[in-house]
Backbone as JSON, one array per atom type, in Angstrom:
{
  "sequence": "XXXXXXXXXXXXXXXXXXXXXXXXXXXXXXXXXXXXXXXXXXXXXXXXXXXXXXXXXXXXXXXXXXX",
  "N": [[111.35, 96.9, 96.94], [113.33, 99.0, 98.62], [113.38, 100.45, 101.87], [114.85, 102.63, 101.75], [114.98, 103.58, 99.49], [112.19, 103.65, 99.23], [111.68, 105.79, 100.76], [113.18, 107.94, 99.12], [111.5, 107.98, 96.89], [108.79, 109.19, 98.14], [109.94, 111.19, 99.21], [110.63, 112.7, 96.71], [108.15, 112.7, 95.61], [107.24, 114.99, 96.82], [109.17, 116.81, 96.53], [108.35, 117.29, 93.88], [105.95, 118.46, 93.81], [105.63, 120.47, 95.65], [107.55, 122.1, 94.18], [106.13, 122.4, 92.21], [103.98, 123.55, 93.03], [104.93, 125.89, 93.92], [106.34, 127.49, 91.74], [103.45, 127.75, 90.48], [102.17, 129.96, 92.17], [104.29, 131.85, 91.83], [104.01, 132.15, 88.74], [101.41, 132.78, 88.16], [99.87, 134.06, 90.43], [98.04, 132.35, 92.15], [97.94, 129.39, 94.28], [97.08, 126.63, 93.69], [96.93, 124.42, 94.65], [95.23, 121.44, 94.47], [95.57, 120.87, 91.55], [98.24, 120.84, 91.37], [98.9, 118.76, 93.17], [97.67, 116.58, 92.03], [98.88, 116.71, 89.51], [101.84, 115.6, 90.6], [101.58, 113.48, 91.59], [100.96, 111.91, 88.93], [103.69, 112.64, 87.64], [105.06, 110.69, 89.45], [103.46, 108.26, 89.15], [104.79, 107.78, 86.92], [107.46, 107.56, 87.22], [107.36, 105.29, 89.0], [106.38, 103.37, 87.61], [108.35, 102.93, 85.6], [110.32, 102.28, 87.14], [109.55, 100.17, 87.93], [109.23, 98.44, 85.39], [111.94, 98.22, 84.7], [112.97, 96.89, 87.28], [111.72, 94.48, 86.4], [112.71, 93.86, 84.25], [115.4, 93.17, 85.13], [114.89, 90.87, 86.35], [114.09, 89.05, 84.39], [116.77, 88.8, 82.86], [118.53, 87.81, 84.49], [117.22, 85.23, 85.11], [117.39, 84.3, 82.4], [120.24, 84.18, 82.32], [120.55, 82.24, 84.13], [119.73, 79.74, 82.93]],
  "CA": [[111.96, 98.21, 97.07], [114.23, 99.04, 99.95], [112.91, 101.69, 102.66], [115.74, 103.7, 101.58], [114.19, 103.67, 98.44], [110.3, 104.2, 99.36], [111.79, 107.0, 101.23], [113.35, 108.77, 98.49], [110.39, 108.15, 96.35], [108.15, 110.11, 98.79], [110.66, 112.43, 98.8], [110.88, 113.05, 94.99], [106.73, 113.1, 95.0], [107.35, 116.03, 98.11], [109.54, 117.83, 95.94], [107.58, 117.79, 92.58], [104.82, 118.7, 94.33], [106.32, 121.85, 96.13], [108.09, 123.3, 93.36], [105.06, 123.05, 91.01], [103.25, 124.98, 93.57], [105.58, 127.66, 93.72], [106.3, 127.63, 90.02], [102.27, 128.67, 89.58], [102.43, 130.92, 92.57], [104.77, 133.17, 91.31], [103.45, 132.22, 87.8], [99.73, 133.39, 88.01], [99.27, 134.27, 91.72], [97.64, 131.42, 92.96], [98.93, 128.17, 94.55], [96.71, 125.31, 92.62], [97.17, 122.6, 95.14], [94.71, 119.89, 94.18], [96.06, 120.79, 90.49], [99.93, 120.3, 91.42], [98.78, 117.75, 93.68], [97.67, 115.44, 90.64], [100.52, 116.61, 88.73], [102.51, 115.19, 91.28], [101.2, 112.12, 91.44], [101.21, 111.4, 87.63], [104.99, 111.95, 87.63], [105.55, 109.62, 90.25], [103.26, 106.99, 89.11], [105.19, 107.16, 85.63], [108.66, 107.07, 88.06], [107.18, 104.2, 89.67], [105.91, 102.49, 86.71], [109.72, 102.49, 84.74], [111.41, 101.48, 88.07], [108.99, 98.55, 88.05], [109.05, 98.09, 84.5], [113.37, 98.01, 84.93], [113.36, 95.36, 88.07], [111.1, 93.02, 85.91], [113.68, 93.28, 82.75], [116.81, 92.82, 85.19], [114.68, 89.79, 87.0], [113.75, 88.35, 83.35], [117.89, 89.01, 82.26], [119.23, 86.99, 85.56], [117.1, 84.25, 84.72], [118.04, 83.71, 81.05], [121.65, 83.68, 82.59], [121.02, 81.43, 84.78], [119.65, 78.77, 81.99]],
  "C": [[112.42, 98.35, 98.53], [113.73, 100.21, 100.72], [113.98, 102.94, 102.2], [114.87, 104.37, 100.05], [112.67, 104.23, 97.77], [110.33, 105.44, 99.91], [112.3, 108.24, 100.33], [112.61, 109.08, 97.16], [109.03, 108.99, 97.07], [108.46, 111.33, 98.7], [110.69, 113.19, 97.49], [109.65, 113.47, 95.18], [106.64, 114.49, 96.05], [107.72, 117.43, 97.2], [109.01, 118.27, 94.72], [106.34, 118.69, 92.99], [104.79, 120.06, 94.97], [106.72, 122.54, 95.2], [106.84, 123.83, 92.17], [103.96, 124.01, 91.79], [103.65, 126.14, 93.87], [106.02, 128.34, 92.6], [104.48, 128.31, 90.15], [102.29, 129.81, 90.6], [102.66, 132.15, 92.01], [104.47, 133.3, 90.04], [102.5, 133.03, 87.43], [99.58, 133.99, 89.87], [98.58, 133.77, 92.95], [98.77, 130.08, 93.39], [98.52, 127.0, 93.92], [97.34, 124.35, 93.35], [97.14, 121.51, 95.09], [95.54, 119.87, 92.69], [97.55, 120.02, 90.7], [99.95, 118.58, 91.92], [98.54, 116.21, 92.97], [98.29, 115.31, 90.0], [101.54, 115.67, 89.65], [102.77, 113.68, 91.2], [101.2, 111.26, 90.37], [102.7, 111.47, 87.14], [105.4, 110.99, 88.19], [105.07, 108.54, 90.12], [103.76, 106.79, 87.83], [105.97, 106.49, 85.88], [108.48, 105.39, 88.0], [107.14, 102.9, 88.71], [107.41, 102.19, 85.62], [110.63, 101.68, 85.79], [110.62, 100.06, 87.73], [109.19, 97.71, 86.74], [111.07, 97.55, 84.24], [113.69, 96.64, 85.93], [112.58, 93.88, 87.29], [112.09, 92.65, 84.69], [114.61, 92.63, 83.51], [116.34, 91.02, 85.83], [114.52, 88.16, 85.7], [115.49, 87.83, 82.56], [118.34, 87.57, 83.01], [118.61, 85.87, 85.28], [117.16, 83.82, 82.75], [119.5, 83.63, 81.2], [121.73, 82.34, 83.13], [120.86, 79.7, 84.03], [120.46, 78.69, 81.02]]
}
């Protein structure tokens, strides 16, 4: 993964992570940090887990071309 890349994956887990705490905020009244904070993290390790699961198909594709 390219720093450009790790950077806008930080970014993404920044922003899930922010809006779901202002989503319950104004929801219920509270902010639920550690809550969002795990939410957060379980989108981004799904993210993480399709990007990875995508560079291993295109790495598996390129070599059945290349045979």
């Amino acid at each position: 993964m390219t720093i450009f890349g790790k950077c806008l994956y930080i970014a993404f887990f920044i922003i899930v992570f922010l809006f779901t705490t202002i989503w319950n905020y104004f929801n219920s009244g509270h902010w639920a940090l550690l809550e969002n904070l795990f939410f957060a993290f379980w989108v981004a390790s799904f993210l993480f887990m399709a990007l990875l699961l995508r560079s291993k198909k295109d790495e598996s594709e390129k070599a059945d071309n290349r045979s």
